[in-house]
SENUNU-607865 format. One record per atom (N, C-alpha, C): x, y negated, z negated. Coordinates in pm, whole numbers, plus 50000, padded with zeros to 5 digits. Layout:
<nodes>
XYZ ...
</nodes>
This chain:
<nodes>
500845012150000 500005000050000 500864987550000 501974988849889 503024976349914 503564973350023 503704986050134 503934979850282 502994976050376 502034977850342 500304970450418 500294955150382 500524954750237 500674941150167 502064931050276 503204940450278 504194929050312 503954929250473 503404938650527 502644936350674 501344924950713 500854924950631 499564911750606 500694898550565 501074898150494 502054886750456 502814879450602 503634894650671 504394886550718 503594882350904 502234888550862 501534883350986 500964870750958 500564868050834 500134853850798 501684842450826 502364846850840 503874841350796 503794835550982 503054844751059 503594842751223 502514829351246 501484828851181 500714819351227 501054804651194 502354803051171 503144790251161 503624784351324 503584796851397 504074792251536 503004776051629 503774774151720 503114763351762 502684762651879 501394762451946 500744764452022 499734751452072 499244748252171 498214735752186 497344740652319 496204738852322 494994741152441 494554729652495 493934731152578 493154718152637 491834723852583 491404710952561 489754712852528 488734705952590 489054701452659 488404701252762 487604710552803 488074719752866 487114732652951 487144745552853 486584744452691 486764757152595 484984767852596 484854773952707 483694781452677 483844793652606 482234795852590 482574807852437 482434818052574 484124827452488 484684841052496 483544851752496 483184855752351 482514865152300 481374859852208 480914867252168 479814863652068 479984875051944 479714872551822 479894890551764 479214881351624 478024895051632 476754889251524 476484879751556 476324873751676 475264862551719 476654849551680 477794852051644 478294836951621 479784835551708 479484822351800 480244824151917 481994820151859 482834829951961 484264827251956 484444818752079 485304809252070 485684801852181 486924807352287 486964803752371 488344812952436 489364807252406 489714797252379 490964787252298 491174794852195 490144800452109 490844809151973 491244821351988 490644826552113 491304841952173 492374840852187 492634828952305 494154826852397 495074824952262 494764814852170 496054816252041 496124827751998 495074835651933 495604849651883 496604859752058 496034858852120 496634864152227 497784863252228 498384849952285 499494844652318 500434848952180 499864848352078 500644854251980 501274865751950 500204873751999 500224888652014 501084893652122 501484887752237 502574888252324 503754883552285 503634873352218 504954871552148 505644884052087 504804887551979 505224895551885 505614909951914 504904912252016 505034929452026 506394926652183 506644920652237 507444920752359 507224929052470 507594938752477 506804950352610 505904955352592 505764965052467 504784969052403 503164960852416 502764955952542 501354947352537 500304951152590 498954950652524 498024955352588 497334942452694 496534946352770 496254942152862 495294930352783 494564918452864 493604908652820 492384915352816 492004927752880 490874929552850 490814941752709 492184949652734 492024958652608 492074947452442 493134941452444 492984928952357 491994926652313 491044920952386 489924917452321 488684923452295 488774941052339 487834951152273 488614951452121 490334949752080 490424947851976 489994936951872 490354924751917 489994915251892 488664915851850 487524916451919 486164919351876 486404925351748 486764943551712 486484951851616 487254943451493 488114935451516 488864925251378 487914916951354 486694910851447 485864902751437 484634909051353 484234921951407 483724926851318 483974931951183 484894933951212 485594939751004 485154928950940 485394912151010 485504905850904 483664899150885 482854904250943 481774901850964 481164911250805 481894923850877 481534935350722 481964928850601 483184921350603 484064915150475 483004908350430 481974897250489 481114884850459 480244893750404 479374904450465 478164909250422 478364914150293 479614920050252 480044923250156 480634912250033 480794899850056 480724891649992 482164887149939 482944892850067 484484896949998 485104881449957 484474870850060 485314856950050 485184848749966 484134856649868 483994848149710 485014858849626 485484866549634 486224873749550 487004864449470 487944865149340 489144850749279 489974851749330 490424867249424 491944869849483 491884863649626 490584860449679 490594854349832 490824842249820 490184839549766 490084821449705 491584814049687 492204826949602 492914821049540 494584821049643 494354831149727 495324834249843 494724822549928 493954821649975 493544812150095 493724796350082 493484793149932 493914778249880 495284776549880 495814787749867 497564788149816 497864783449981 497614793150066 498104787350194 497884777950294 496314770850255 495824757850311 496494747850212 497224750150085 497854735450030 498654736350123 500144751150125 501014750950214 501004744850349 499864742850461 500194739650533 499434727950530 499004715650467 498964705050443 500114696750404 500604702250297 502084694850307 502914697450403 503194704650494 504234707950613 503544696750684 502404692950758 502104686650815 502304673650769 502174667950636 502684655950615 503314651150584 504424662050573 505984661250529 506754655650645 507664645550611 508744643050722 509734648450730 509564657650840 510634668550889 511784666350920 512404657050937 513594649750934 514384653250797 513434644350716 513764643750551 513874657750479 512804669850558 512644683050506 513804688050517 514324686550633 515254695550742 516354694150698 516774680450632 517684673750565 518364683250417 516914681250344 517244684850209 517704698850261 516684707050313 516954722250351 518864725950368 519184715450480 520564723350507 521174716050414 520954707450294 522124705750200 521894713650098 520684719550061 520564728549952 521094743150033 521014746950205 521994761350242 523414753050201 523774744850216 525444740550232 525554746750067 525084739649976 525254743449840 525364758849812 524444762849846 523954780249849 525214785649899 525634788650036 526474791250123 527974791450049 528494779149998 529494776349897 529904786049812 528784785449710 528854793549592 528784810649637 528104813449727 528034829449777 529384830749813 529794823049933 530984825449968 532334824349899 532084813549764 533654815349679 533604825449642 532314834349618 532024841649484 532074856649546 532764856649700 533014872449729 532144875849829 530454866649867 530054868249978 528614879449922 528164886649984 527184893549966 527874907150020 527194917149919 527304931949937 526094942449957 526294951550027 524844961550030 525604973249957 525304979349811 525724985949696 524425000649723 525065011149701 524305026149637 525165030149523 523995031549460 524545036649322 523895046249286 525225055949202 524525068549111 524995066248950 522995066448904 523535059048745 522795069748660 523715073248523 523415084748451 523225068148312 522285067448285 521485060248180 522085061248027 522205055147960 522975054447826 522695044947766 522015051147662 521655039347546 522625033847491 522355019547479 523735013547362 524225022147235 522855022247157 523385031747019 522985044147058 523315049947184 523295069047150 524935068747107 524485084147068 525035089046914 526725090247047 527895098046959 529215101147032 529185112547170 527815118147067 528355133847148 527665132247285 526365125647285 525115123747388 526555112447471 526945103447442 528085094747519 529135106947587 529435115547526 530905125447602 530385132647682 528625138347649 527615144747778 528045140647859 527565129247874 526675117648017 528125112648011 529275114847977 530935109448093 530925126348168 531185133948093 531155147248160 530555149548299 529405142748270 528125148548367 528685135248500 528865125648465 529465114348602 530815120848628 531655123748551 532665129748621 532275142948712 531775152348688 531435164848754 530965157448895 529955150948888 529275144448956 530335136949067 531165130849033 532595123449082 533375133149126 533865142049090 534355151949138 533905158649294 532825161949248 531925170849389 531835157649523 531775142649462 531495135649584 533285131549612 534095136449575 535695135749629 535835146349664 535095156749719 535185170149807 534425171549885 533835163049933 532845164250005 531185162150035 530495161449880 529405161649870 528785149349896 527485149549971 526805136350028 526275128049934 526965112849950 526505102149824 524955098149790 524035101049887 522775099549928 522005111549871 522595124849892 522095133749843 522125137049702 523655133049635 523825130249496 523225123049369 522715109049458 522125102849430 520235108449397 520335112149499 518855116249488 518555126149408 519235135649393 519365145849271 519355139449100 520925134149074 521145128748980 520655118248951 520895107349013 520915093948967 519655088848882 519635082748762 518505075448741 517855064248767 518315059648893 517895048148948 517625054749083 516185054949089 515775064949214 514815052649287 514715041349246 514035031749312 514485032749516 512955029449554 513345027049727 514515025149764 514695012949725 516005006649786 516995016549763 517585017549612 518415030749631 518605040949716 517785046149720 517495059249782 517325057149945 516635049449947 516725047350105 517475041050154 517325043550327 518845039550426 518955025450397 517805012950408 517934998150433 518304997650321 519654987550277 519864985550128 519384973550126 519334963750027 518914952350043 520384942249997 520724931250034 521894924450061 521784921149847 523054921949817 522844917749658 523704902249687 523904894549595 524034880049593 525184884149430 526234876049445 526654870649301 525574866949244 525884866849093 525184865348978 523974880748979 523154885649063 522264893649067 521984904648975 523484910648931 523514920648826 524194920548738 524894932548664 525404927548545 527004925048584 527294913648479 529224914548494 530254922248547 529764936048454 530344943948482 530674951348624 529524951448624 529064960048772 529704950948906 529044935948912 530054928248988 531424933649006 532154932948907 533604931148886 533844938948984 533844954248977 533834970449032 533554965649153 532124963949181 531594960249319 532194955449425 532774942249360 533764929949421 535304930349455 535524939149382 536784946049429 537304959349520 535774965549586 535964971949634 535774969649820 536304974649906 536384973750068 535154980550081 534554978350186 533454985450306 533824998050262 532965005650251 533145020650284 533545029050134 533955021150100 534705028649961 533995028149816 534175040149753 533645043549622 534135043949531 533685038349420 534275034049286 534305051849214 535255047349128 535565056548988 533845057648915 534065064748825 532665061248745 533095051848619 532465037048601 532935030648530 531355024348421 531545017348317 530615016448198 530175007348229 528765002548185 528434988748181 527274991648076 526834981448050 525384987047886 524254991347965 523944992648080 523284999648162 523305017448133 524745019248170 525185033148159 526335036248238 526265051048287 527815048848382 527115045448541 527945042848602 527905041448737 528625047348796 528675051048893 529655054849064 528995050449145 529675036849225 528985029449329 529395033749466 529025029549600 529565029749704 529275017449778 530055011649815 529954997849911 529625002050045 528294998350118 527904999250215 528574992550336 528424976750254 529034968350379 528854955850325 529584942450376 529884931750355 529684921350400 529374909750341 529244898350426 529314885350420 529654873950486 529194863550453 527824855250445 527534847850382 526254838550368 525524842750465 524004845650472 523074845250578 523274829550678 523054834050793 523474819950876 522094811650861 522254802450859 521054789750870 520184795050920 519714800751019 518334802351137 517734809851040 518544821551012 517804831350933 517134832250801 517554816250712 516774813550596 516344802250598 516244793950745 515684782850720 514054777250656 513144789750732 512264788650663 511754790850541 512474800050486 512144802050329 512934788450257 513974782450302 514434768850241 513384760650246 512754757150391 511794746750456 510774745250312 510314758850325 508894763650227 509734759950063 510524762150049 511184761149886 511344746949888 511614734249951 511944724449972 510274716349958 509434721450030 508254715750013 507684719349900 507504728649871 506964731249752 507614725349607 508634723949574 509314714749485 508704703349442 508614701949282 507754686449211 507954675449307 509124677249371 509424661349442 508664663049558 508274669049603 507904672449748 506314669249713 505774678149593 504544675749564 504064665249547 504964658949426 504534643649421 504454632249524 505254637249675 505184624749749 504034628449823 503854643049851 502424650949943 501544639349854 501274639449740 499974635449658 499834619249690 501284610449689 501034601049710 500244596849848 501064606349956 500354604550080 499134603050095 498874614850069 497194618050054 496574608149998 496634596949882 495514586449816 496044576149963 496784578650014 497544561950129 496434567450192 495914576950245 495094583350311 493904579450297 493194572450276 492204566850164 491334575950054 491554585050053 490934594749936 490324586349794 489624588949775 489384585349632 490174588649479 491084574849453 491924579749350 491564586749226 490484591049189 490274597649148 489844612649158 489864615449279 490044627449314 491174634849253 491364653049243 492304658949173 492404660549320 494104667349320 495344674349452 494234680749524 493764688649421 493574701149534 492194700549579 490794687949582 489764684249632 490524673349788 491084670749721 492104658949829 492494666849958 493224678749922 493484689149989 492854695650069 491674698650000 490454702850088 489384692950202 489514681350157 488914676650245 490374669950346 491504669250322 492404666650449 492734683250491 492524691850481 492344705250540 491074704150643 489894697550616 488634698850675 488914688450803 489834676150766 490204660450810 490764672450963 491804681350933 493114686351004 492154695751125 491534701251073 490574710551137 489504705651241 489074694151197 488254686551321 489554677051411 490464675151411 491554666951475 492764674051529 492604688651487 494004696751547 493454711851524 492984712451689 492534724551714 493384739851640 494824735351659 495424745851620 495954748651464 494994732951364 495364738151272 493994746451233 493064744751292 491614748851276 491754766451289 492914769451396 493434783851429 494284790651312 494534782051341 496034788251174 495084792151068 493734780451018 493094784750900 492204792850899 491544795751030 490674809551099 491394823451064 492604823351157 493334839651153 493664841151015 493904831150918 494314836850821 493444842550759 492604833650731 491244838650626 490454852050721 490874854250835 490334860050895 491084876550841 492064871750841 493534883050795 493034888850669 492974877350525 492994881150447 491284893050417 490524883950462 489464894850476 489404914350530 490074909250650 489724922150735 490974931650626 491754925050549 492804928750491 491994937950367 491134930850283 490594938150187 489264943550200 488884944150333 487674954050371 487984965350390 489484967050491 490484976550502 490724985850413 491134977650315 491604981650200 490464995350108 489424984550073 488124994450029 487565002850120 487825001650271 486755011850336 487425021950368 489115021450385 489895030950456 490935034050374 492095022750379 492925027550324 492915039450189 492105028950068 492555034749927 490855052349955 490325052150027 489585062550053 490555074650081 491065070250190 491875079750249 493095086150150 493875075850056 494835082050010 494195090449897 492915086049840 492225098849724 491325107749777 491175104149867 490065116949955 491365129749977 491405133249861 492415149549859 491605158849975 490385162349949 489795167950020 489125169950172 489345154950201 489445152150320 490445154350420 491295149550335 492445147850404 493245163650429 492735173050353 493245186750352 492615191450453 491075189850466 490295190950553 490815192050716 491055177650704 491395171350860 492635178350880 493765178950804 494795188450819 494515206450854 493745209350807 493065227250824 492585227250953 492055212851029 491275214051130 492445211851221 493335207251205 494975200351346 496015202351305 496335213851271 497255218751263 498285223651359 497565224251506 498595223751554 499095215451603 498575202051591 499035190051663 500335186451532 500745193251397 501785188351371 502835198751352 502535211451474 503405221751503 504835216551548 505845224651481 507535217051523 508165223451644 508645214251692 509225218851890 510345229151815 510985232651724 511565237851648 511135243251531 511965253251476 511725257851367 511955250651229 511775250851119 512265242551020 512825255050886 513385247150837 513915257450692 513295253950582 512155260850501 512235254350370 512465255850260 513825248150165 514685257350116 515385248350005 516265252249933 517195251449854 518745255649896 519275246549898 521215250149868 521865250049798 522235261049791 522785265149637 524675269049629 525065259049545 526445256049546 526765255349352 527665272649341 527815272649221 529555276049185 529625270749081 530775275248995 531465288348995 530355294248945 530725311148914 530275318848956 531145333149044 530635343649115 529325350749072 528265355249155 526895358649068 526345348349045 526485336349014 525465324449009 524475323149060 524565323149230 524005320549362 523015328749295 523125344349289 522065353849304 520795351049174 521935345049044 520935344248984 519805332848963 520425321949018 519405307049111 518105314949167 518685325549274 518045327149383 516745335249292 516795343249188 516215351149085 515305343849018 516295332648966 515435320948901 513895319448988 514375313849054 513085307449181 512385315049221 512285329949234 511265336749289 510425336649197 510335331749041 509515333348929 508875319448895 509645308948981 508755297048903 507865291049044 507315284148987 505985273249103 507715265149187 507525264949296 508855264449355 509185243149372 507855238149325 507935224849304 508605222449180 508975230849100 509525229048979 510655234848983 511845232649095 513035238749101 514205227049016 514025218949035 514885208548981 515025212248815 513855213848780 513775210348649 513895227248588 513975239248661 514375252648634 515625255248624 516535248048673 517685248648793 518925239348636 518005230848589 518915217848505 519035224748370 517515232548298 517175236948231 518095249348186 518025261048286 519105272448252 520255271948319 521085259348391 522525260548416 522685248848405 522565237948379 523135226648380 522905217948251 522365224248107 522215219047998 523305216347962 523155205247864 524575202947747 525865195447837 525265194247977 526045179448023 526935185348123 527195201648194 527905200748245 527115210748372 527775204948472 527115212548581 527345222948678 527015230848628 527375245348666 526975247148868 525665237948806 524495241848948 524545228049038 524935228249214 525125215949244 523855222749384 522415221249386 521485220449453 520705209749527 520485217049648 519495202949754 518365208249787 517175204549782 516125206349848 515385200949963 515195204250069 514385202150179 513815203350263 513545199650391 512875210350501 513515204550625 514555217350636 515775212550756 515345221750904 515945212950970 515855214951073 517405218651158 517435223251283 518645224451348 519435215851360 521135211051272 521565200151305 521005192251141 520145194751096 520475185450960 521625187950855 521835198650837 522775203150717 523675217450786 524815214850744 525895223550802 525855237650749 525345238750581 524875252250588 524335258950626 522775249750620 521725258950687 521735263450805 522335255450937 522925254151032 523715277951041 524365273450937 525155283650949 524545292850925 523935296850780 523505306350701 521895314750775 520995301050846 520105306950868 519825303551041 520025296451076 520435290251263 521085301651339 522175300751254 523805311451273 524605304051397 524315292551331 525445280751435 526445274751378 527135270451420 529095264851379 529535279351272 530805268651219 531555278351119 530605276550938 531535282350893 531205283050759 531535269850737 530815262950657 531585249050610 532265250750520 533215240250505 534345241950379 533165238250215 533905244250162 532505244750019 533325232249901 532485227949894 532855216549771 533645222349658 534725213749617 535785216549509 535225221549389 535555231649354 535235234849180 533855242649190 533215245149348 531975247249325 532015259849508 532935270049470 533285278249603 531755288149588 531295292949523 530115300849585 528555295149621 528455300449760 526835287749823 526175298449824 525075293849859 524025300449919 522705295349925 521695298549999 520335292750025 519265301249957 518215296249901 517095302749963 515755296449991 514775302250027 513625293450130 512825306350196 512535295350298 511935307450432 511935297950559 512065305650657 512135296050801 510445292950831 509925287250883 508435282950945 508645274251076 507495282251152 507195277251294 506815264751274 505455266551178 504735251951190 504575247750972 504085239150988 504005238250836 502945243650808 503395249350660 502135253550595 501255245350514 501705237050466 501095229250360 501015218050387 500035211750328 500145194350397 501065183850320 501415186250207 503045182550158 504005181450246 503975188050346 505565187650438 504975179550526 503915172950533 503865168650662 502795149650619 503245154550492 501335143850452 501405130850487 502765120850489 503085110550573 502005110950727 502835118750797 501875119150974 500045120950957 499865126850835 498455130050857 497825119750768 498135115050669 497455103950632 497245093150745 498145090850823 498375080450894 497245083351010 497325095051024 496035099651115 495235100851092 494515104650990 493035107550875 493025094050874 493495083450840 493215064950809 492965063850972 493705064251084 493155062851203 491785070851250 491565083151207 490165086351250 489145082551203 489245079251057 487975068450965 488185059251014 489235050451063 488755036551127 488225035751212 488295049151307 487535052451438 486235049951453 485795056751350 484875058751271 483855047951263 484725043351148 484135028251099 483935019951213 484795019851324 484165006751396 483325009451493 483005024451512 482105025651605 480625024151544 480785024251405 479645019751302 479305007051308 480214997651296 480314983751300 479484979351409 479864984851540 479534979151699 478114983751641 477834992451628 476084994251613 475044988151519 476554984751448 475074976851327 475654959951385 476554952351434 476214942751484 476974940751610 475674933451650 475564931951839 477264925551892 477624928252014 479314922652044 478274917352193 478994905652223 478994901152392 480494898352446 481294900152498 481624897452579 481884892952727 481964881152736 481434872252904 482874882353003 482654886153070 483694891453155 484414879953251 483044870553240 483744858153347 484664848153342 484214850053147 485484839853102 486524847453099 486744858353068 487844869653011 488794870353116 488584868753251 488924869253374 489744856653395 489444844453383 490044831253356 491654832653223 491714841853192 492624845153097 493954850653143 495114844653135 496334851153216 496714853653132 497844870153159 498034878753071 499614872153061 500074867153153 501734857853171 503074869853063 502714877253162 503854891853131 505194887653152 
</nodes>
């Protein structure tokens, strides 16, 4: 859902672009529930929509069979009463102040402050070592745990340190061990860290290390660490943060206070509060600048179809267990693999006989509970006997499986201190369970209820589309 959220955001974010129509010759487009769209408000969402996607474009007439069904969602949003909600209100005011002050801000003066507050910014990043993209594997430690729980958890980062100076994958280590299993961690995009961001300590380590290279395991009141430096950099260049400066620059007491003065020069009634002032030079902007009248349409238009979405599909779909198992029992072979897959465990132990008795272990427990079988009878008391991966590989993901069950390349060389491997699992054509696959099918179960839903929509309210105006519309590929 947090990536639906920063997808709505950063489409509200596009409707800053700048666009102008003649109005002169604006006849209504469509009609939907009896209330007419003009073709000036098509052509802006349009023209936008070519922007954004680049090749990827649908045609002017497929467009606006979409266009319509967004028209209708948000038709459902009204009947439903969504635009009195406190969270619409309170999103939609936030971004009609925002673009009231941009408009009566002098951009000169904006543009100004902006690149002396990057010059400042830029400075301090750059004395201070520049920006880093950091993975870390962190074994957690209380300030006051006791001596012995402290000589565990060094034990357990060294073992851990050990196996990734022979070979073992920092990503995979991580994901096993580490107690910092947050997104970012764990996943490929790291996010850029800044001086000051974390603790002292951790800096220090960080900052002294080259591209590519991995730290010792060292302390901080966090716990231990073993980092790896992704990659390096200087300051983001101007283009790329100008607008979040622009927006930080306006929004600032000083910025506010001169917006406010404007606004009474404006003739407003000095007794009016900001944000009545606001609203009626929002209403002022809207009869005098067609395209700010657009900007305040798509959004509110956004935020709606955003939380109709939300209640009719999205959050349905992710608790409809039963549905969604459903729709999976029924298309199953549409998420059959052009290949086989492995699904399995790798098993990399200490001591001869180990392997077999892992492999013993697991035929007895619920096999989602291997981690915690696996830590339980070989890896208690801090040291790690058992160095295991779980997943569902394919030809070419992992060099064992590759070997052991493919029967392709050589044996791989086996991680230091840890010479006996072995797997176990089972190979599968197609998946069995909707766990291995539940990403693709949610995504498809939410596409067939929307299917759904809007063929509901079209029937409960009337759509026109003029073909004659639609035709007057260049697609300018």
């Amino acid at each position: 859902m947090q990536k639906r959220k920063k997808i709505m955001i950063s489409l509200a974010m596009l409707l800053c672009g700048s666009m102008a129509f003649g109005q002169t010759d604006d006849p209504v487009l469509m009609t939907i529930n009896g209330k007419p769209v003009k073709r000036s408000a098509f052509e802006f969402a349009y023209k936008k929509y070519q922007t954004a996607n680049g090749f990827e474009r649908k045609s002017v007439g497929d467009y606006a069979e979409q266009y319509a069904n967004d028209k209708l969602k948000v038709e459902e949003a009204l009947s439903q009463r969504l635009d009195t909600l406190p969270s619409f209100l309170q999103l939609f005011a936030a971004y009609r102040n925002q673009q009231i002050p941009q408009t009566l801000d002098n951009d000169a003066e904006t543009e100004a402050e902006a690149r002396r507050l990057y010059a400042f910014t830029q400075q301090r990043v750059d004395a201070s070592g520049g920006m880093i993209k950091v993975r870390e594997i962190l074994l957690r430690l209380e300030q006051r745990a006791s001596k012995r729980t402290e000589i565990e958890v060094k034990q357990r980062i060294d073992s851990i340190y050990n196996a990734l100076q022979h070979g073992a994958d920092f990503g995979e280590m991580a994901r096993r061990y580490s107690d910092n299993k947050t997104a970012t961690n764990l996943g490929e995009h790291q996010p850029w860290l800044l001086p000051g961001q974390t603790l002292p300590e951790f800096e220090t380590q960080a900052y002294a290390l080259k591209k590519g290279e991995m730290s010792a395991p060292f302390l901080t009141p966090a716990g231990y660490h073993i980092i790896l430096i992704e990659d390096k950099s200087a300051y983001f260049p101007y283009d790329s943060v100008r607008n979040d400066l622009l927006r930080f620059v306006s929004q600032r007491n000083l910025r506010n206070k001169l917006t406010a003065a404007r606004l009474q020069e404006r003739s407003f009634a000095q007794r009016s509060s900001e944000d009545t002032a606001l609203k009626k030079q929002a209403n002022v902007f809207e009869k005098e600048n067609p395209q700010m009248a657009n900007l305040m349409q798509e959004y509110r238009d956004g935020l709606l179809i955003f939380e109709v979405s939300k209640r009719t599909i999205w959050d349905k779909a992710a608790h409809d267990e039963a549905g969604l198992t459903n729709y999976f029992d029924h298309n199953k072979k549409k998420y059959k693999w052009s290949s086989p897959r492995y699904k399995g465990i790798i098993i990399h132990a200490k001591e001869a006989g180990e392997v077999k008795k892992v492999r013993k272990l697991l035929k007895h427990i619920d096999f989602n509970h291997w981690k915690e079988a696996i830590d339980q009878q070989f890896n208690a008391g801090g040291e790690v006997r058992i160095i295991a991966t779980q997943g569902l590989f394919k030809s070419g993901d992992n060099s064992w499986i590759d070997y052991e069950i493919f029967k392709q390349g050589e044996a791989p060389q086996p991680i230091k201190d840890y010479p006996f491997n072995g797997v176990y699992g089972k190979k599968l054509k197609a998946p069995k369970a909707l766990a291995e696959v539940r990403p693709l099918v949610l995504a498809d179960y939410q596409e067939e209820l929307e299917r759904q839903w809007v063929k509901t929509l079209r029937e409960k309210y009337p759509v026109i589309i003029h073909q004659e105006v639609l035709k007057t519309i260049k697609e300018n590929r």
